[in-house]
C-alpha positions as CSV (number, residue, x, y, z in Angstrom):
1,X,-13.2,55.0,-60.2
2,X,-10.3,56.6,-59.4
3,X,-7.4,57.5,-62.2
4,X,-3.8,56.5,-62.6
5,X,-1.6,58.9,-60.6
6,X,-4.8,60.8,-59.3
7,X,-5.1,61.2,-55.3
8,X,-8.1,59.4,-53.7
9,X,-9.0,62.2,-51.2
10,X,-10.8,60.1,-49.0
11,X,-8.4,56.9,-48.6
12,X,-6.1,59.6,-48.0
13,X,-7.8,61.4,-45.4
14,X,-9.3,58.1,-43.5
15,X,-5.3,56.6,-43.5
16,X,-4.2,60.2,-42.0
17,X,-6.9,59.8,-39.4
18,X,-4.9,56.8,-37.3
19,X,-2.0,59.3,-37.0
20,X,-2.9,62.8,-36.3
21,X,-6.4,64.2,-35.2
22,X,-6.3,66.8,-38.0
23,X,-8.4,64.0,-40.1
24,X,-12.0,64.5,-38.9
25,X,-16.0,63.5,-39.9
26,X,-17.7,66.5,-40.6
27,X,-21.6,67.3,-40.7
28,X,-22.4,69.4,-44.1
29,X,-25.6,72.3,-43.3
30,X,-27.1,74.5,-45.3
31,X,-29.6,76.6,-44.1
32,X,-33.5,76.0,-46.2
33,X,-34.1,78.6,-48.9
34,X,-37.5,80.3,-48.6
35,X,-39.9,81.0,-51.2
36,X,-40.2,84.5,-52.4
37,X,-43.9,86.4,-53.1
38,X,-45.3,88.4,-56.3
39,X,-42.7,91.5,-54.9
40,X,-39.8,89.8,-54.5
41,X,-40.4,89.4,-50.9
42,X,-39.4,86.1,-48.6
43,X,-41.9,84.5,-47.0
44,X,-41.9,82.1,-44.0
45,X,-42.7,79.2,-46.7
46,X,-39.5,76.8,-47.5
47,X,-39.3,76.3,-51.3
48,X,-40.1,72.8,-52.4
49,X,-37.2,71.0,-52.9
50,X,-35.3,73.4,-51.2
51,X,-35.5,72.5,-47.5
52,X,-32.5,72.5,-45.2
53,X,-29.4,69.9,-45.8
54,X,-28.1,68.0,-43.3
55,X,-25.1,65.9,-43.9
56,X,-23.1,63.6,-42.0
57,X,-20.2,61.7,-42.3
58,X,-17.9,63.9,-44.7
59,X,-14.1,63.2,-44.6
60,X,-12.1,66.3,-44.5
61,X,-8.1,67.1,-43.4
62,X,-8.3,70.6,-41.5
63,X,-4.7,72.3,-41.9
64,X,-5.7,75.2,-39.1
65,X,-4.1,78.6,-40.2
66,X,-5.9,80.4,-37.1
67,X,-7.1,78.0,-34.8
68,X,-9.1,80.6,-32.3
69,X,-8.8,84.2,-32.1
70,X,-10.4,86.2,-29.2
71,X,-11.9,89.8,-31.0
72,X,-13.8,92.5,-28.7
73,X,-16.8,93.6,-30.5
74,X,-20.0,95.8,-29.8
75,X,-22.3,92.9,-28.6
76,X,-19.0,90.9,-26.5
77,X,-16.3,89.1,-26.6
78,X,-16.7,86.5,-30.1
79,X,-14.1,83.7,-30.9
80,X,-13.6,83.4,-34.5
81,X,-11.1,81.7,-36.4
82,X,-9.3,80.3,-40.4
83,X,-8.4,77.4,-41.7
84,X,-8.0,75.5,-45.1
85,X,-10.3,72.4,-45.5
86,X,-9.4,69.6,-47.6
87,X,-12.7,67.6,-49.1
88,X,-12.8,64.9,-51.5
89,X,-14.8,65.7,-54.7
90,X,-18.3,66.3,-54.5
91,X,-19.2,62.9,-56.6
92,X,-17.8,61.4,-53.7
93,X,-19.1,62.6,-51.5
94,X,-22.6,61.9,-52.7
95,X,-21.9,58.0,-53.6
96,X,-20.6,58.1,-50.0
97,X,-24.1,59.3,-48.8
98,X,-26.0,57.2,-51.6
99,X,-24.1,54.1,-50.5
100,X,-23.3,53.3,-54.0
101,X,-21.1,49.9,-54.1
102,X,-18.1,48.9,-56.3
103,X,-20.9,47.6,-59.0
104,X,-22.7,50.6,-58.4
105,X,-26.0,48.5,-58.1
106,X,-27.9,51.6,-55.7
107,X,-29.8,53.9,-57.6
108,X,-30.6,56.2,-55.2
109,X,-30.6,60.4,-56.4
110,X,-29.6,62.9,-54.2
111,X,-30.4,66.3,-56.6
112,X,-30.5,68.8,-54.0
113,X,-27.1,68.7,-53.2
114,X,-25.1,69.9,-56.6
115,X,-22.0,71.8,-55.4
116,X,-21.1,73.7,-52.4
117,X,-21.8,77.2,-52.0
118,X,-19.8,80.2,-50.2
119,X,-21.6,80.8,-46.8
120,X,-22.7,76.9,-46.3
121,X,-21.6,75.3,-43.3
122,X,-18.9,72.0,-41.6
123,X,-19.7,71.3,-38.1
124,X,-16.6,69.8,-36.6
125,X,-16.9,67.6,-33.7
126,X,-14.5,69.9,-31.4
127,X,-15.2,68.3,-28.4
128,X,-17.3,65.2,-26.7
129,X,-19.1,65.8,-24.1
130,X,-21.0,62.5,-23.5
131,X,-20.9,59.4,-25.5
132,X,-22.1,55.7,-25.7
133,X,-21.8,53.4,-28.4
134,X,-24.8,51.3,-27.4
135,X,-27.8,52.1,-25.5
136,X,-28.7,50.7,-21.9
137,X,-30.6,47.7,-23.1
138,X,-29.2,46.9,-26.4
139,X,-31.6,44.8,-28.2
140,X,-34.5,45.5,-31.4
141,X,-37.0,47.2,-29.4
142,X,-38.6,50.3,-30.0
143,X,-37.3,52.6,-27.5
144,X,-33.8,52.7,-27.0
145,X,-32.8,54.7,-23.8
146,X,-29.2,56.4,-23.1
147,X,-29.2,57.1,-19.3
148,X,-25.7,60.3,-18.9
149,X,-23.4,59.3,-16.4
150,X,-24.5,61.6,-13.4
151,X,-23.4,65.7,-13.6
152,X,-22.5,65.3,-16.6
153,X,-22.1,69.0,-17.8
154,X,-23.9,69.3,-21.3
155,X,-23.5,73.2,-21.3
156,X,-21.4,73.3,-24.1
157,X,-23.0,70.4,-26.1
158,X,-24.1,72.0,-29.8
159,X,-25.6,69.2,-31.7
160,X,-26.6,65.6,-30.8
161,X,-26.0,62.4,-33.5
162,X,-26.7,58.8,-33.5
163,X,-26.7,56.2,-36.0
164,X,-29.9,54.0,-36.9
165,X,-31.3,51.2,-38.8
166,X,-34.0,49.1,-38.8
167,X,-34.9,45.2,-39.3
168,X,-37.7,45.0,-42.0
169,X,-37.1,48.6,-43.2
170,X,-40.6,49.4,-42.5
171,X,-40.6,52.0,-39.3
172,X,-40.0,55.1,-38.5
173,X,-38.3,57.0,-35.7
174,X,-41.3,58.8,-34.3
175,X,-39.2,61.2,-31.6
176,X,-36.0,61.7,-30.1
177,X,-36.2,63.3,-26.7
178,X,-33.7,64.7,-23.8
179,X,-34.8,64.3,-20.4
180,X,-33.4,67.0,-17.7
181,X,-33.6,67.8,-13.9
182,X,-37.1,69.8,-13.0
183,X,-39.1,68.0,-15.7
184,X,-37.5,70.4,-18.7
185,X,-37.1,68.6,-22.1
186,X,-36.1,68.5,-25.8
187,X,-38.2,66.2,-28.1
188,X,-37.9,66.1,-31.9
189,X,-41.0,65.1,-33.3
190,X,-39.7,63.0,-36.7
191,X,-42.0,63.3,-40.5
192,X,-44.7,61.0,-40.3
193,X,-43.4,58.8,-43.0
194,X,-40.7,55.7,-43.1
195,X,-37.4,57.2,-42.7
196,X,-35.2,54.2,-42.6
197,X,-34.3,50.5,-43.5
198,X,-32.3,47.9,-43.0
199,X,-29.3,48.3,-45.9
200,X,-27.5,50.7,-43.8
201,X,-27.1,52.4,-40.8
202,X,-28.7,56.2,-41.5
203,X,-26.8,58.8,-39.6
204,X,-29.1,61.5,-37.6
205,X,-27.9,64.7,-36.1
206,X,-29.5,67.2,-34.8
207,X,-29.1,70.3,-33.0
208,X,-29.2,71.3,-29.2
209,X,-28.3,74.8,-28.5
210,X,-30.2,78.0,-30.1
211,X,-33.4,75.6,-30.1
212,X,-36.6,77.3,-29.8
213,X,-40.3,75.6,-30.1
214,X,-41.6,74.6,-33.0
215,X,-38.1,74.9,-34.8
216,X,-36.9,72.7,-37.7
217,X,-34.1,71.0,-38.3
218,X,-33.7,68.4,-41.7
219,X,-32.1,64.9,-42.4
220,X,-32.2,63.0,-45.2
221,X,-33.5,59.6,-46.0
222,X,-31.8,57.3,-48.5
223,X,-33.9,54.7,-49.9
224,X,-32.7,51.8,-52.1
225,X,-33.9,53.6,-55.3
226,X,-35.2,56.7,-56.2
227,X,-35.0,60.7,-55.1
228,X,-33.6,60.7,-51.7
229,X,-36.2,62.5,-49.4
230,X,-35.1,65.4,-47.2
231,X,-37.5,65.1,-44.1
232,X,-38.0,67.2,-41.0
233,X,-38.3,67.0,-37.6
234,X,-39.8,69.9,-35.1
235,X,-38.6,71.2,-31.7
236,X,-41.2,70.9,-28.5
237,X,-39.3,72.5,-25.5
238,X,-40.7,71.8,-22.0
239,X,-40.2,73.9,-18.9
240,X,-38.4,76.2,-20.9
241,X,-35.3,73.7,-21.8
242,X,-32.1,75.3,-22.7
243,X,-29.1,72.9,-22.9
244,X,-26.8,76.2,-21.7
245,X,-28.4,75.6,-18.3
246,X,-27.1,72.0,-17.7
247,X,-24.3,72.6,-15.8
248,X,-24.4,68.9,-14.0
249,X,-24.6,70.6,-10.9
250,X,-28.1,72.7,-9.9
251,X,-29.5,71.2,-13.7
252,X,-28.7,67.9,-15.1
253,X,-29.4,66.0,-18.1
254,X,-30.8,62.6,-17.2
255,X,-31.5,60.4,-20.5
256,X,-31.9,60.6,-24.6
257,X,-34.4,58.1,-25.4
258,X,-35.2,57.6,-29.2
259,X,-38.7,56.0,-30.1
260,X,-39.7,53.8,-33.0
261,X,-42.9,53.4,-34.2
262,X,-42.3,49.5,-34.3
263,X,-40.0,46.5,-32.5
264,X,-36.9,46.4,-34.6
265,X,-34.9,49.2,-34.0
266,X,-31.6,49.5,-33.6
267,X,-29.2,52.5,-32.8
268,X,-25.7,53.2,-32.0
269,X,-23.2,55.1,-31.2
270,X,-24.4,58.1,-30.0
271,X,-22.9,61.7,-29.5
272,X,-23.5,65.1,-27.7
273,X,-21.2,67.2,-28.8
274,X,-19.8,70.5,-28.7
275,X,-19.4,71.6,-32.9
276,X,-16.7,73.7,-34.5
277,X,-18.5,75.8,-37.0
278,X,-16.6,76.1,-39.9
279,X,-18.4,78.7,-42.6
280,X,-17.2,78.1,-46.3
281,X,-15.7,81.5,-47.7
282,X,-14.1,80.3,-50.9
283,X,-13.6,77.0,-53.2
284,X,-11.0,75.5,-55.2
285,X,-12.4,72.2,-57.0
286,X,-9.9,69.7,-58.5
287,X,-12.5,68.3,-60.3
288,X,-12.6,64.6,-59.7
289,X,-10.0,64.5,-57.0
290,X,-10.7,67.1,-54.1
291,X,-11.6,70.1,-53.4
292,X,-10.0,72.8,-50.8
293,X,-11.9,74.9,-48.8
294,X,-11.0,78.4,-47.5
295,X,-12.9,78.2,-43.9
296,X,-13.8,80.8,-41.3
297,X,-14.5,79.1,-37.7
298,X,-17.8,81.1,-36.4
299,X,-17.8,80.1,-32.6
300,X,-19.9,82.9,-31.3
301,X,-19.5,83.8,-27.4
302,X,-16.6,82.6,-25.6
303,X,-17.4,78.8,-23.9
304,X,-17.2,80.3,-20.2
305,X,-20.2,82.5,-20.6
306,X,-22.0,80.0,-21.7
307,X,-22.3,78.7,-17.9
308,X,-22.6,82.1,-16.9
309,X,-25.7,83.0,-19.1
């Protein structure tokens, strides 16, 4: 509920987006936390309940102080960049991601996710490389099949994301998998448990670039009631894949087909995309109105090398 003469961030922010391109959906990240041993030591073990968060969907208003700024350092050229980020509050966010209605009937918990932290990560959708709101044979089936338009250059593309749902609520996305020239591919391999339903459509995205085998990215499941499940999905790379080699010329990327366990699947609108990497430096919470974000855009090697290496 929002108060008398307080500002409702996200109404705010979703009105600004049909008039300037400054409004945007981000993707919230934080990287897993790993256990430590007797001596203090991290190990390669994720702490329970502390897996990687991956977050779709977040309103935000980007007021750009620095948009890009080209710095010459020992390992290259790197493109970095400042901006302030305006957020709604965090309870809103999370009744956002919980799908909590006006009667607030869902009872869904989502404890991992508490506050924002310096050094945790908004993925900006900079730029689109390919996109298609329905796949080619749009129907409850359980392989749904997006076939690129041909030399379609996917160099640049950073993350992939679709949305999903689900009939009877009983599957499970078993893999999602990119198909390229010369028998290369990505496939995530999905947990081996349901991972969504039918009361909403679950947002997935995953990353492209920097993949290596046996790599793990996280999403998060949000059932009608109870603890909302953070679940993971591993890299297999064939034929040494690298998304930085599809240039749509010599290498091309041919289809993303996404697999079900069962008939009944649905997805949508689906998204390679190249992501602005925004890197929380510092916080300033309004409580239960919004929070502002002082952001440093980490875009690593300049985009025409990518090609080139």
């Amino acid at each position: 509920m929002v108060k008398t003469g307080s500002i409702n961030m996200a109404k705010a922010i979703r009105r600004i987006g049909h008039r300037s391109g400054q409004a945007r959906k981000m993707t919230f990240y934080r990287d897993p936390i790993e256990a430590k041993d007797d001596y203090g030591v991290e190990t390669d073990v994720i702490a329970t309940g502390n897996e990687g968060l991956t977050i779709p969907n977040i309103d935000a208003f980007i007021a750009p102080i620095v948009t890009s700024s080209d710095s010459f350092t020992r390992a290259g050229h790197t493109v970095i960049g400042s901006a302030t980020l305006y957020i709604p509050s965090l309870s809103t966010i999370k009744k956002n991601v919980l799908g909590i209605n006006s009667v607030g009937n869902t009872t869904a918990r989502l404890s991992s996710f508490n506050e924002l932290e310096s050094k945790d990560i908004l993925y900006d959708m900079e730029k689109i490389i390919f996109s298609d709101d329905t796949p080619d044979d749009d129907s409850n089936t359980s392989v749904d099949t997006y076939t690129l338009t041909a030399n379609t250059p996917c160099f640049e593309g950073d993350r992939l994301q679709f949305k999903v749902t689900d009939d009877d609520g009983t599957n499970k996305i078993t893999t999602v998998k990119l198909n390229a020239s010369g028998g290369k591919y990505l496939t995530w391999t999905f947990h081996d448990s349901d991972n969504f339903d039918d009361g909403k459509y679950h947002i997935v995205d995953l990353p492209l670039s920097g993949v290596s085998a046996s790599d793990k990215a996280y999403y998060i499941y949000v059932p009608s009631t109870g603890e909302v499940l953070i679940k993971e999905v591993e890299a297999t790379l064939g034929s040494s894949f690298d998304i930085k080699d599809i240039d749509g010329e010599t290498n091309t990327l041919t289809n993303v087909v996404i697999t079900s366990n069962g008939t009944g699947m649905t997805t949508k609108d689906l998204r390679i995309y190249k992501a602005g990497e925004w890197r929380i430096e510092n916080i300033k919470e309004y409580r239960d109105e919004y929070m502002e974000l002082g952001c440093t855009k980490i875009r690593g090697e300049r985009g025409s090398r990518r090609r080139a290496y």
